[in-house]
C-alpha positions in Angstrom: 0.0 0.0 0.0 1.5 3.4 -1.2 2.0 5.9 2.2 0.4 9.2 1.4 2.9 11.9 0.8 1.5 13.9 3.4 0.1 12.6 6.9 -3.0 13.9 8.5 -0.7 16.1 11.1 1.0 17.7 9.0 -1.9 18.5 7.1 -3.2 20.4 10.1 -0.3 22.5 10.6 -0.9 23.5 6.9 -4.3 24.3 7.3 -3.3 26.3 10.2 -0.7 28.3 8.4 -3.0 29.3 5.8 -5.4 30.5 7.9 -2.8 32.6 9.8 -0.9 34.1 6.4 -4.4 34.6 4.0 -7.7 34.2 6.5 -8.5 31.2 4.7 -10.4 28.3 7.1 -9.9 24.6 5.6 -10.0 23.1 9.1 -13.5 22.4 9.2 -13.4 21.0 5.6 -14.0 17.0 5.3 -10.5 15.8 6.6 -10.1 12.7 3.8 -11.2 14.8 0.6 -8.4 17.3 2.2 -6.1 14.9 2.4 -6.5 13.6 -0.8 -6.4 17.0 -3.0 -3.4 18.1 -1.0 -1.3 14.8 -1.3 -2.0 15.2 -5.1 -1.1 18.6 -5.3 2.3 18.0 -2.8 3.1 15.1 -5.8 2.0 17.0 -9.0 4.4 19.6 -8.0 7.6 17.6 -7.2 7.8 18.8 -3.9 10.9 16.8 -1.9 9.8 17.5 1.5 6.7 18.4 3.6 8.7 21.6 4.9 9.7 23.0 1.5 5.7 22.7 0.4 4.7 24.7 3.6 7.2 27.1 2.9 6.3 27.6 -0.3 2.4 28.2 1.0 3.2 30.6 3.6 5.7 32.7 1.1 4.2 32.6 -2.3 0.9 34.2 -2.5 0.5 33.4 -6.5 1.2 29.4 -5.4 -1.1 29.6 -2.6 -3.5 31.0 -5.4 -2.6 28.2 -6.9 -3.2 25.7 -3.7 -6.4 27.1 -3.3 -7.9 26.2 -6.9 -6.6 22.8 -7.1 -7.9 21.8 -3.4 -11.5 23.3 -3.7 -13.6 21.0 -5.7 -14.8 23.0 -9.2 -17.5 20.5 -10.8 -20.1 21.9 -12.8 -22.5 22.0 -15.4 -25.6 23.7 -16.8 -28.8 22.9 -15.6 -27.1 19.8 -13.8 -30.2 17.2 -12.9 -32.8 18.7 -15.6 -35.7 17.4 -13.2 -34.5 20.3 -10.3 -34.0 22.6 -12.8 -37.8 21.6 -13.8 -39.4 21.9 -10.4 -38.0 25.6 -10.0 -39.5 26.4 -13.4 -42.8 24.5 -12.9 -43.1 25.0 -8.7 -41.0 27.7 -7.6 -40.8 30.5 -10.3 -44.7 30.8 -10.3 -44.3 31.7 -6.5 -41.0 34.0 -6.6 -42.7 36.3 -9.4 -45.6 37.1 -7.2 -42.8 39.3 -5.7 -41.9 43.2 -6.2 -38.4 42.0 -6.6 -35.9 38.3 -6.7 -32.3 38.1 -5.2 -31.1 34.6 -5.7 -27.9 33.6 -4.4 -25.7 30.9 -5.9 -23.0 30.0 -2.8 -20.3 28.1 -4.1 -21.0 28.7 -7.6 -17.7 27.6 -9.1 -17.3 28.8 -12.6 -21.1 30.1 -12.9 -22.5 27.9 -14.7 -25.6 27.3 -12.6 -26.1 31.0 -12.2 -26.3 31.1 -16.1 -28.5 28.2 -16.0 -30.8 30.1 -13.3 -30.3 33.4 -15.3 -32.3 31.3 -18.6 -35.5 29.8 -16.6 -35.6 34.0 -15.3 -35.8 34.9 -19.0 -38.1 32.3 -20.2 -40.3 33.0 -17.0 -40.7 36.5 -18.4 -38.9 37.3 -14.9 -35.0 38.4 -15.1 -35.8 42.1 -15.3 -36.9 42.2 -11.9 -34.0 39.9 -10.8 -30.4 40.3 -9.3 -28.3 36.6 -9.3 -25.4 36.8 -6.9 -22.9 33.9 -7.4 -19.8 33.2 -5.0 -16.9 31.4 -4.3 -13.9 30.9 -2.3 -11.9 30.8 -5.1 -11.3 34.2 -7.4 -9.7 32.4 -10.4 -12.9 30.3 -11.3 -15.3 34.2 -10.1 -13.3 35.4 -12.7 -14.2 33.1 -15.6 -17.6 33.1 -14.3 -17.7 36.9 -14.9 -16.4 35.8 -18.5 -19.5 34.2 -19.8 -17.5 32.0 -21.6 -17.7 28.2 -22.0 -15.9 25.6 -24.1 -18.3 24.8 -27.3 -17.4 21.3 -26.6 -19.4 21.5 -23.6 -22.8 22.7 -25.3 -24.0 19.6 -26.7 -24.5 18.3 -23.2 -25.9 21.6 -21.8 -28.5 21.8 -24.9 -29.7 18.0 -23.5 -30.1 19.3 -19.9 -32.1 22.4 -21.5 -34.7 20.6 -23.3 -35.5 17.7 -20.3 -35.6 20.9 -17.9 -38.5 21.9 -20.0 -36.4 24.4 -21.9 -38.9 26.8 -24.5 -36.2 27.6 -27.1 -33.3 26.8 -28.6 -29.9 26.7 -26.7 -28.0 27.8 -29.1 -30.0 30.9 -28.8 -28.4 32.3 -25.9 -24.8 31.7 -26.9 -22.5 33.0 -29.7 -20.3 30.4 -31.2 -16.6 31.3 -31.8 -14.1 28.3 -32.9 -13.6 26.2 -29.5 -15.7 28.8 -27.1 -19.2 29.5 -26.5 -19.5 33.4 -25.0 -23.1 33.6 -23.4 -25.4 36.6 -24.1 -24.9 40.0 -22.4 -28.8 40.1 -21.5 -28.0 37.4 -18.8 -24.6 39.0 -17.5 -26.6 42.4 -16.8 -28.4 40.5 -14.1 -25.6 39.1 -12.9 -23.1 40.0 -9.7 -20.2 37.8 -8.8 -17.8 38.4 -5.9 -15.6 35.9 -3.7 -17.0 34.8 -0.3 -15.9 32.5 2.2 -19.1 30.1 3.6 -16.7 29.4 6.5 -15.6 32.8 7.9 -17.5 35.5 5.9 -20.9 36.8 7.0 -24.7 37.2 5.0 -24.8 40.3 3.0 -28.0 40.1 1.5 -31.6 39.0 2.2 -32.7 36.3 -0.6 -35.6 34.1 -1.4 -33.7 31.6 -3.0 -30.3 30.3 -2.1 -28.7 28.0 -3.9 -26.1 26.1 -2.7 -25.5 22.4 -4.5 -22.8 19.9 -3.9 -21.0 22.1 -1.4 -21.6 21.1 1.9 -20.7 17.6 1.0 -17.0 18.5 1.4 -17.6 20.0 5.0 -17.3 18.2 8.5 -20.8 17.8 10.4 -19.7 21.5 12.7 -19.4 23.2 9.3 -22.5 22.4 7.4 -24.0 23.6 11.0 -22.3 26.7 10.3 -23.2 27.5 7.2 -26.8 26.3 7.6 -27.1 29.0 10.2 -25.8 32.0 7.4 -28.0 31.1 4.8 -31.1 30.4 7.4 -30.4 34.2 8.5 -29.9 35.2 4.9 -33.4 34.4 3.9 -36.3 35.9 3.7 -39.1 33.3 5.6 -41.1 31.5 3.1 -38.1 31.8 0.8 -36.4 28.6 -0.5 -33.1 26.7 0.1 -31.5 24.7 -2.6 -29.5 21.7 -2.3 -27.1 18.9 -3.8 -28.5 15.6 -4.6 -26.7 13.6 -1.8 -27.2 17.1 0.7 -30.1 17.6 3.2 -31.7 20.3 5.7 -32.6 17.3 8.0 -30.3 16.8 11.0 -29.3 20.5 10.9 -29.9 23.1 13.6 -32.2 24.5 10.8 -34.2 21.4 10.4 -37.4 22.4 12.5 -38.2 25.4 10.0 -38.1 24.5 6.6 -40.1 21.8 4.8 -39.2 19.6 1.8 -40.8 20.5 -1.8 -42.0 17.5 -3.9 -39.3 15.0 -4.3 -35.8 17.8 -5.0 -33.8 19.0 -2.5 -35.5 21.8 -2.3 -37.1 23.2 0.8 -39.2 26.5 2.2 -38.5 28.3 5.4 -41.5 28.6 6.9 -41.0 30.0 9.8 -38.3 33.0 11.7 -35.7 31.7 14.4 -37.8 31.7 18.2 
């Protein structure tokens, strides 16, 4: 059996430096899918000892830029599980434009492609003029492309699929402009659209919302952490407003649980009632 590069220890004094040097808090992240991304990083990069790779960290902002895209898990795809995407056309639009006005906030939103996705059921809905999409992440290199609008072409084919068993009204291609390899998506949906880092572990709510989005994320966090950040999106929505989840994620179990109720079959639930 092949000893990992890295031990869990050592790990921990890593994750302590960092948070020191940058403000950035891993130590609540799931300890094995840690362990794993930094191993794989400590090998990709040739590094001969554990002491040399924490130098590096703490001296090196552009590496630690570096350290901090290649651990934080970037997955993503547009209008990922069409049947979700579905029930928030078919269930949840219908209720959210019965208001004056719709923040929706994507945590964790990677390179943006959900927020796009989000961006075209607001158009087809007849709603994105009286909506504001916030998408964040930990990560600024993968904000930046999200703030891009632009997509590898290659990746299309599979989005266009998602689009029409989501109930999609057009065609895909319609909100895209194809050039060689890249797809750059229409400005009408960028308009609507405000992207900024933000750390779910140490940053606080800015915002109130009535829909919060926040998919595959909490997967990667320790039991005390999901806690955590069940608490900031709880107080940064509006009651009656709706909370979003990954497939394999759930409100149940969390100090949240008591106040929000499952829709249909999704991960989707509604606060229905404030904090006592």
């Amino acid at each position: 059996m092949e000893l990992s590069a890295i031990r869990y220890e050592d790990m921990e004094i890593l994750l302590n430096d960092l948070f020191t040097r940058y403000g950035y808090d891993f130590t609540e992240y799931s300890k094995a899918s840690m362990l794993r991304r930094v191993n794989r990083l400590f090998i990709v990069d040739k590094f001969p000892s554990f002491a040399e790779f924490r130098h590096r960290l703490q001296h090196d902002p552009l590496y630690f830029r570096r350290f901090v895209e290649e651990i934080t898990v970037n997955v993503t795809e547009m209008l990922r599980d069409p049947s979700f995407y579905k029930t928030l056309r078919t269930t949840i639009l219908p209720i959210l434009a019965t208001y004056p006005f719709i923040r929706i906030w994507n945590a964790g939103c990677s390179t943006g492609e959900e927020v796009y996705s989000m961006a075209i059921l607001l158009k087809e809905a007849g709603l994105l003029h009286k909506s504001l999409l916030y998408g964040t992440d930990i990560n600024p290199l993968v904000i930046e492309k999200a703030r891009k609008g632009i997509f590898p072409i290659s990746q299309m084919q599979k989005y266009s699929e998602n689009y029409i068993q989501s109930g999609g009204l057009k065609d895909f291609s319609a909100y895209y402009t194809a050039n060689y390899h890249l797809a750059k998506f229409d400005s009408s949906l960028m308009e609507k659209m405000i992207f900024s880092t933000h750390n779910l572990v140490s940053d606080f709510s800015f915002n109130e919302f009535q829909l919060i989005l926040c998919r595959n994320v909490l997967i990667y966090f320790e039991r005390e952490l999901q806690s955590k950040v069940f608490k900031l999106f709880d107080y940064s929505l509006e009651n009656f407003g709706y909370l979003a989840l990954g497939s394999k994620e759930s409100v149940r179990f969390s100090p949240i649980a008591d106040r929000y109720r499952q829709v249909g079959k999704e991960k989707i639930w509604r606060k229905v009632n404030e904090a006592g």
